[in-house]
C-alpha positions in Angstrom: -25.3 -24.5 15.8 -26.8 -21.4 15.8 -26.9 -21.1 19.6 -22.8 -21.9 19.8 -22.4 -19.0 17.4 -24.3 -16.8 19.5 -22.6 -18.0 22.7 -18.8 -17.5 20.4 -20.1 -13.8 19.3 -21.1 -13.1 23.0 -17.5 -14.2 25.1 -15.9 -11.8 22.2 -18.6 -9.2 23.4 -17.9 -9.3 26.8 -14.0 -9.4 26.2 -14.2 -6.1 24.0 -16.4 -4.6 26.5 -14.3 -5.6 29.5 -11.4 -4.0 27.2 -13.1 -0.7 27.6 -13.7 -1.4 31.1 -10.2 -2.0 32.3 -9.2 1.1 29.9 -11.7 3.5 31.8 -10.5 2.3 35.5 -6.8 3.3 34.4 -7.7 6.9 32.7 -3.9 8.0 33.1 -2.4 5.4 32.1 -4.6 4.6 29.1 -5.1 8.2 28.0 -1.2 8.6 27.5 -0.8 5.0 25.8 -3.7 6.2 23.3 -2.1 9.8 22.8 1.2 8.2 22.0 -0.6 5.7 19.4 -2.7 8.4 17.9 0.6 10.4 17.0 2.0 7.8 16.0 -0.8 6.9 13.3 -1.6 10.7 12.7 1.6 11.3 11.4 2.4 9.2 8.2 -1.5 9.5 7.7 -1.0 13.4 8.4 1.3 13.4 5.5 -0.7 11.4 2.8 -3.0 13.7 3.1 -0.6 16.3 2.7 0.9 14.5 -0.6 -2.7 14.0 -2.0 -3.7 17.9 -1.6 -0.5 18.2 -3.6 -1.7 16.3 -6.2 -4.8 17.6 -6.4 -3.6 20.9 -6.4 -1.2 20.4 -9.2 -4.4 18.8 -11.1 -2.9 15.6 -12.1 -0.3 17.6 -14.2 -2.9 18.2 -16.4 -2.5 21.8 -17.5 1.1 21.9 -16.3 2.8 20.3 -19.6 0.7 23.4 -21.7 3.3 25.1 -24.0 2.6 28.0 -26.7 3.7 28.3 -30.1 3.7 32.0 -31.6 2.5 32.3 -35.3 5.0 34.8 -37.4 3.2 38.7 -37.4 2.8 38.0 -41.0 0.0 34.6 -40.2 -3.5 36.3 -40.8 -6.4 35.1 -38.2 -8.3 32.4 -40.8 -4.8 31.0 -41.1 -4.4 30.7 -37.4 -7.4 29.3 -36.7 -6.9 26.5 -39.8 -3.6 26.0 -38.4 -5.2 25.3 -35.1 -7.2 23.0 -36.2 -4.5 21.2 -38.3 -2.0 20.6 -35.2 -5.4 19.8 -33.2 -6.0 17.0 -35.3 -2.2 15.1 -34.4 -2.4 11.8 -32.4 -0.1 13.6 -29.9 -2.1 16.7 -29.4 -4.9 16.1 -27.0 -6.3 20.1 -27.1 -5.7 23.3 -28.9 -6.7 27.0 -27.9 -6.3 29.5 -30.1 -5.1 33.0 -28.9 -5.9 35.9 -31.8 -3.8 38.9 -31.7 -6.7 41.5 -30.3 -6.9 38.9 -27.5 -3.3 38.6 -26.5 -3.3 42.7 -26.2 -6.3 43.0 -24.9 -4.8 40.7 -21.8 -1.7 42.1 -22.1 -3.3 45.4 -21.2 -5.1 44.6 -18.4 -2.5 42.7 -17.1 0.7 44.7 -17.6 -0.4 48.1 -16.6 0.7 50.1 -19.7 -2.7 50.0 -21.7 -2.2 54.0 -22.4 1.2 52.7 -23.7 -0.4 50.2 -25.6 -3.0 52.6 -27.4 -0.4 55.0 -28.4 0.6 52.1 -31.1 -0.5 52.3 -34.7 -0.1 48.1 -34.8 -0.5 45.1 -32.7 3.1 43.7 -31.9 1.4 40.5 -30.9 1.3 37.2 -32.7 -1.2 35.0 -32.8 -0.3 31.9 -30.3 -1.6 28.5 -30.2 -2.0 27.0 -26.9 -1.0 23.7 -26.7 -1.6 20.4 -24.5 0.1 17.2 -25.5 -1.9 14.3 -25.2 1.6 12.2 -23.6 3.1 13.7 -20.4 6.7 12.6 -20.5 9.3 15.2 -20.9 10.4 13.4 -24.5 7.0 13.4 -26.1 6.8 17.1 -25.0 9.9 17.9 -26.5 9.5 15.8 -29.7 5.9 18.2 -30.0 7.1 21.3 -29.9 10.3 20.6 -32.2 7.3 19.0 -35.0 5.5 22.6 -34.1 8.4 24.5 -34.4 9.7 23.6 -37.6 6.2 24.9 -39.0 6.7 27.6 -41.7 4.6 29.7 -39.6 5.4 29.1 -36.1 7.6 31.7 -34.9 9.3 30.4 -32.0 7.9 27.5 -29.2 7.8 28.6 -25.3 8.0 25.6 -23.4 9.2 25.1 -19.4 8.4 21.8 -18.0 11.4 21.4 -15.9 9.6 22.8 -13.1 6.9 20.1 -13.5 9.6 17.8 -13.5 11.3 18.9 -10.4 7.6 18.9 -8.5 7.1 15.9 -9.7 10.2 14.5 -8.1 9.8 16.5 -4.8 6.2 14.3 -4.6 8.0 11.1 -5.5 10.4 11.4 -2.7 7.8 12.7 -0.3 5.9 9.7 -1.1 8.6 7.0 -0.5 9.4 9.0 3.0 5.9 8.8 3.8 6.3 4.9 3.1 8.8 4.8 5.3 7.8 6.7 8.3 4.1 4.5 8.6 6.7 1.4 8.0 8.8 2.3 11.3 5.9 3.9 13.1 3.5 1.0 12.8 6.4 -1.0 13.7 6.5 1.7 17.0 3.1 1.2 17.4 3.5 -2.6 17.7 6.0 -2.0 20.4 4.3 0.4 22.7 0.9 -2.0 22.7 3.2 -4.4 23.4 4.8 -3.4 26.0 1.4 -2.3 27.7 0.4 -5.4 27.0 3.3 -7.4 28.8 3.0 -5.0 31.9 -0.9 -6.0 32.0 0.1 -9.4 32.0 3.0 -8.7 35.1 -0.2 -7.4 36.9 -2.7 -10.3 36.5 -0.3 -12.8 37.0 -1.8 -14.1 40.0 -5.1 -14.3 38.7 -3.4 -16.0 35.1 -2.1 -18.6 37.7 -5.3 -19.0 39.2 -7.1 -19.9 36.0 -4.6 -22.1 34.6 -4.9 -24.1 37.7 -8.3 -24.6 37.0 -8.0 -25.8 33.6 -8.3 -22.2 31.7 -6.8 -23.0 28.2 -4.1 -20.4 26.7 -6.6 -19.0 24.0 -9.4 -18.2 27.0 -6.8 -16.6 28.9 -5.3 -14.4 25.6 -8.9 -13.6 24.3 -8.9 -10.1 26.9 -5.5 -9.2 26.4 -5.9 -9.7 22.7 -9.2 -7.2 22.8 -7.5 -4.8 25.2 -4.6 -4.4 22.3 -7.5 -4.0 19.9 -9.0 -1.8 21.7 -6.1 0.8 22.6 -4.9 0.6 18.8 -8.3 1.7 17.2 -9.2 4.2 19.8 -5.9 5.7 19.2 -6.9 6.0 15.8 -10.4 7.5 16.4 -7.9 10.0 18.0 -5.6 10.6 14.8 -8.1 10.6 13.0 -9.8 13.7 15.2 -6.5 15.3 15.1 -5.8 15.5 11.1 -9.2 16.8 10.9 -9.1 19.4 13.6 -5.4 20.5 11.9 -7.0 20.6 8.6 -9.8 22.8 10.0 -7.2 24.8 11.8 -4.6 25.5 8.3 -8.0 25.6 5.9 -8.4 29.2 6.3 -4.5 30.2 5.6 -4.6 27.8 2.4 -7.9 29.6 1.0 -6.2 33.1 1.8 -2.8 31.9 -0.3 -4.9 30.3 -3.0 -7.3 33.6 -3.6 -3.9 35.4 -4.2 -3.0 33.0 -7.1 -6.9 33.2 -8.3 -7.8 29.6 -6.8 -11.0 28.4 -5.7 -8.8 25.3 -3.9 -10.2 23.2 -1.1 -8.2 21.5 1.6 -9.3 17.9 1.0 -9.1 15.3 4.6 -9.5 11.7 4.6 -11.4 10.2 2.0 -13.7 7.1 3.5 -11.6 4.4 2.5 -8.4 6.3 4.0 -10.5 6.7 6.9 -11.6 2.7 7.2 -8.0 1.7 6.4 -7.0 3.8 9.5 -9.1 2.8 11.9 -8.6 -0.6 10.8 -4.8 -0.8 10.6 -5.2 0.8 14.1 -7.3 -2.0 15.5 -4.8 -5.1 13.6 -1.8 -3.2 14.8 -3.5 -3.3 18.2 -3.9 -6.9 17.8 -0.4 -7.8 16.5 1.0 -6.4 19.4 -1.0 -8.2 21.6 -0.8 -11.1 20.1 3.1 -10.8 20.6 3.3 -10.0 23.9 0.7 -12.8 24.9 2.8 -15.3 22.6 5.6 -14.6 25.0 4.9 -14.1 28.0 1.8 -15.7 29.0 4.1 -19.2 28.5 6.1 -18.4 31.1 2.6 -18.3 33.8 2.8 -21.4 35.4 1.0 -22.3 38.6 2.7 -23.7 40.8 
């Protein structure tokens, strides 16, 4: 038993090796078939990348759906602060930062420009504010918040714009279902052009096919190397995509670090995690296989000797 297994493993050896083989005598021909595949995989993968630096950029939303309520001038600090902890305390309040007065000017001054301005007033204009996150992240439970807030003896007025969250949001949702489509049709491309190498392997070894059906080779001996050779060309081609969306993040990391130190960001281009990278070589490899499989279905039937 054990010996079979080791004489199964070994033919499957050989054939994957001999893949490799025939690839390396035809370096033209193989290197533009694996350029082709490797676009073709480096593409939709390219782009989930791309939507998943998006969303980690935009931090899960988190601190997007903030909003601020502004105490009236009249609302003294230890009622700010018990008021704080009051709307901290709702089920639909996950966390609240209180903003005093001296620390809303005292930003407002180094931020604005006018701190000589500023100083020239006898009082603080500024309220105290509450900094708000809701603990729900849909546009109605954010609404339904700040109206609760609002009608607060001593909130002031509620700033709250989460229509551009919604409109990102959507932008990512559609990118997503493009992305979808585009590795649907490209996998589906993929297929094809295996396929077709595939058939014109076949065409080439077609004497030889003849030769070892004559001699009693079954169909699954004679499949096993075009099978491999399919295998072969669809996860080197993904080695290759995968070489490529890491040498183009390297390439854009520099510009992305610039633009994110002028908005006071630390962020970091993130690349293929390892299971993206496993599921791409290995839906490289099974595309590789499909195709094979489908051109050798077809065509090797129609071998006869004669």
């Amino acid at each position: 038993m054990i010996h079979r297994a080791r004489h199964y493993l070994s033919l499957h050896a050989q054939n994957l090796l001999g893949a490799y083989g025939r690839l390396a005598r035809q370096p033209v021909g193989s290197t533009m078939t694996v350029v082709v595949i490797a676009i073709a995989l480096a593409l939709p993968a390219g782009m989930r990348v791309l939507v998943n630096n998006i969303d980690a950029l935009s931090g899960s939303w988190a601190g997007a759906i903030d909003f601020s309520a502004y105490l009236r001038l009249d609302v003294d600090t230890e009622r700010a602060t018990e008021l704080a902890d009051t709307v901290e305390r709702r089920a639909d309040v996950a966390q609240v930062t209180h903003v005093s007065r001296d620390d809303a000017l005292a930003e407002f001054k180094s931020y604005s420009g006018f701190g000589d301005a500023l100083d020239a007033l006898d009082d603080n204009p500024l309220p105290h504010a509450l900094v708000v996150r809701p603990a729900g992240g849909t546009r109605a439970e954010i609404q339904a918040l700040a109206d609760a807030l609002e009608a607060l003896p001593e909130v002031d007025f509620v700033q709250i714009d989460t229509a551009w969250v919604e409109r990102l949001r959507a932008i990512v949702l559609l990118v997503e279902r493009i992305v979808d489509i585009a590795t649907v049709l490209l996998a589906l491309a993929v297929v094809l052009v295996i396929g077709n190498t595939i058939r014109l392997e076949i065409n080439n070894r077609r004497t030889e096919i003849e030769v070892v059906k004559l001699v009693g080779g079954s169909d699954a001996f004679i499949r096993r190397p075009f099978l491999y050779m399919g295998l072969s060309y669809g996860l080197t081609g993904a080695i290759l995509a995968m070489l490529t969306i890491g040498v183009s993040l390297l390439l854009i990391a520099e510009p992305v670090r610039a633009l994110a130190g002028l908005y006071g960001s630390a962020y970091e281009l993130r690349g293929l995690t390892a299971r993206e990278a496993g599921l791409l070589l290995g839906s490289g490899a099974i595309l590789g296989w499909l195709g094979a499989g489908i051109a050798t279905a077809r065509h090797l039937r129609a071998i006869e000797p004669t």
